[in-house]
Structures are given as structure tokens and as C-alpha cells.
C-alpha positions, -999 to +999 in steps of 0.1 A: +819-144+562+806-118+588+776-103+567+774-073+589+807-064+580+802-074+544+772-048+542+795-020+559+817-024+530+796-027+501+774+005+515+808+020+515+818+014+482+783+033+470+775+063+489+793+087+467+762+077+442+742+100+467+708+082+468+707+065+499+683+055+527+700+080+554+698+114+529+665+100+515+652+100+553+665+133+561+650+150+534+612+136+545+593+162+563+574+134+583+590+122+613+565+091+617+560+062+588+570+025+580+604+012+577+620+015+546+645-009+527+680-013+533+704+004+508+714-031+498+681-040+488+674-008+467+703-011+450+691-055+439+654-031+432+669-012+410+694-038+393+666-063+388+645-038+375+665-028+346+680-065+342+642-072+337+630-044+315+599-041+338+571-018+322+543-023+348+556-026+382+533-031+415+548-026+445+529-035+477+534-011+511+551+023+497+561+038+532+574+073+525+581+056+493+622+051+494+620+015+475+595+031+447+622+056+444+648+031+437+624+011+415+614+044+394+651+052+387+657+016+370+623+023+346+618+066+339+643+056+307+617+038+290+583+053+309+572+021+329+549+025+353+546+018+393+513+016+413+519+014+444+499+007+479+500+025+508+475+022+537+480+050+557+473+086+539+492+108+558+520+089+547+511+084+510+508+122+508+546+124+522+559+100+498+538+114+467+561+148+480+588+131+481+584+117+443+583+150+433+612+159+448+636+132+431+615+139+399+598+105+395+562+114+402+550+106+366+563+068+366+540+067+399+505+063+404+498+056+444+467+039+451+459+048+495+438+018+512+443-013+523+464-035+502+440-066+514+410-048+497+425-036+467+450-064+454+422-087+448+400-062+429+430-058+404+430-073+373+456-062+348+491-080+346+524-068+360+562-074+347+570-074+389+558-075+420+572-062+452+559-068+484+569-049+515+534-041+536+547-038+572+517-057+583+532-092+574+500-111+580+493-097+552+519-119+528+509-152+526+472-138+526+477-120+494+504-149+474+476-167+455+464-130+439+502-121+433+510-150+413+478-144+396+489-107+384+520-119+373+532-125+339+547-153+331+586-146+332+574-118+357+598-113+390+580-119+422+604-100+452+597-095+486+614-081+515+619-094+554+611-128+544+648-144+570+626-128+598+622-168+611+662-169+616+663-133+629+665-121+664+636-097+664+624-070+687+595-080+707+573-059+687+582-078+655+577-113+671+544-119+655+555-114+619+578-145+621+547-173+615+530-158+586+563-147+573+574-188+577+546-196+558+549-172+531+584-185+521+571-224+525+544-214+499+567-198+480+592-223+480+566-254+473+548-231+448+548-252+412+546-217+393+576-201+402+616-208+407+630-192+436+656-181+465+660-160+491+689-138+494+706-129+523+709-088+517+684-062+541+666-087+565+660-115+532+649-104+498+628-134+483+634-134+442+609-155+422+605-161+386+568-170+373+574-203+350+541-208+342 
């Protein structure tokens, strides 16, 4: 199956829904900021959200906050609750705008600083956990405190982890070690059950057992 071709027609099948990453990105004021997630992979955000009931939701690397978007949809029927992690201010400020604008603001609480710093100094429990920091160093540096925050039955997802099978720009090169040894830990790890699917650049799904 040509999964380029696949995408084209799924993507088709949903744009009348009218929440996409093009009409998302042209209503941001701000012209620089992270990549964002594929429109396939907000659409398994928000699916697994609501399939999970998720009440307290961290998501790591907010960007202009497209994927927190998609995340908020699946929970503002029952009030859960995203904190999200953003390193770069001027770009936090856009996407607290921007959760304003598609009236999700109060699911979101953005917490600006470096994700390294402040994942460790949390301590409460989450239902999920998505990680999608554009520094991917950062990944397998930050696993042992992410299974550590989740609950158990909690949903462990993170994006750009078939980087290693990808042909990457030059400038995306270096991800492609730490991003090999997130999924080995990930897949070795004893407290969770896993895959990876093959939708956006590789959406990692993981189920704490224990």
C-alpha cells in the first residue's frame, strides 16, 4: 500500500470537519515556531483521548499549540485538564492566543521553560502523556520520569518516533540516535505494552501495565 497516497485520501475524506493543520496555521499571527502534528495524528490525539476518558493530560512541546488543540476538543465535554510545555515564550504566548481563539483556553494551563527542568520537578499523576519537544534529545532523557507520572492504565504517545527509517533533511539528522533509543527503551520497557503506528512521521502508543 503507498502510505503517501493512503494519507491523501483519508485527509480528504475529513477536511469538511474544518479543523485542520493548514487553516489552524493560517490563522497564527506568528510566522516563526515548531512543527506541528500531521492532521492524521490529531485526528488518533483526539480519538485516543476520548476512547480513554483522559482527565489530566500532559503534553510535552506545545508549538503554537495545534496538537493541544486537538487534545482539548476530545476532553472540554467532561472539563479534563492539559498542562502543557513550551520552551520558547514568544511562542507559548501565540499558542495561549490561539486557545482562545478555538475556545479551549480553560482545559489549558501552559507551563513556559524547559521541559528538562520542569518534568522532573512534577509530581502529580497523569491519565496521558504526549511527547512532541522538537529537541528530540530530549526523549529518551525524560522516559524514566514519564513512566513515573503515569497512571497505571495511562496512554503513553509520542510523535516522530519512524525518524530511524525516514529520509530526513540534514538538519534533522541528529534526532535519529536518541530518537532509536527512545523506541528501544520503549519497546524493552517491562511497564508498558506498545506499538508504533505508521501515521505523521510514527506515533508511538503505550499502555502503562504496571
Amino acid at each position: 500500500m503507498n502510505l503517501e497516497k493512503a494519507t491523501s485520501y483519508i485527509n480528504a475524506l475529513y477536511e469538511k470537519r474544518g479543523f485542520s493543520k493548514e487553516t489552524y496555521i493560517q490563522a497564527t499571527e506568528l510566522q516563526e515556531f515548531g512543527i506541528v502534528v500531521d492532521d492524521d495524528v490529531s485526528r488518533m490525539l483526539y480519538v485516543l483521548t476520548g476512547l480513554t476518558h483522559a482527565r489530566r493530560i500532559l503534553e510535552i512541546g506545545t508549538s503554537i499549540g495545534y496538537s493541544t488543540v486537538s487534545i482539548a476538543n476530545a476532553i472540554k465535554g467532561y472539563d479534563g485538564k492539559i498542562f502543557t510545555i513550551e520552551y520558547d515564550q514568544q511562542v507559548a504566548q501565540q499558542a495561549m492566543r490561539n486557545f482562545e481563539r478555538a475556545g479551549v483556553a480553560h482545559n489549558i494551563e501552559v507551563k513556559i521553560g524547559d521541559a528538562l527542568e520542569i518534568v522532573p520537578r512534577t509530581q502529580e499523576q497523569f491519565d496521558l502523556i504526549f511527547q512532541d519537544v522538537g529537541d528530540k534529545e530530549l526523549y529518551p532523557l525524560l522516559f524514566d520520569d514519564c513512566i513515573r507520572l503515569l497512571k497505571p492504565g495511562g496512554l503513553f504517545l509520542a510523535e516522530d518516533t519512524l525518524f530511524p527509517v525516514m529520509e530526513l533533511s540534514a538538519s534533522w539528522a541528529h534526532s535519529v540516535t536518541p530518537i532509536q533509543k527512545f523506541n528501544e527503551m520503549v519497546a524493552e520497557s517491562s511497564f508498558l505494552e506498545s506499538t508504533i503506528l505508521p501515521v505523521g512521521d510514527g506515533l508511538t502508543v503505550a499502555v502503562k501495565m504496571s
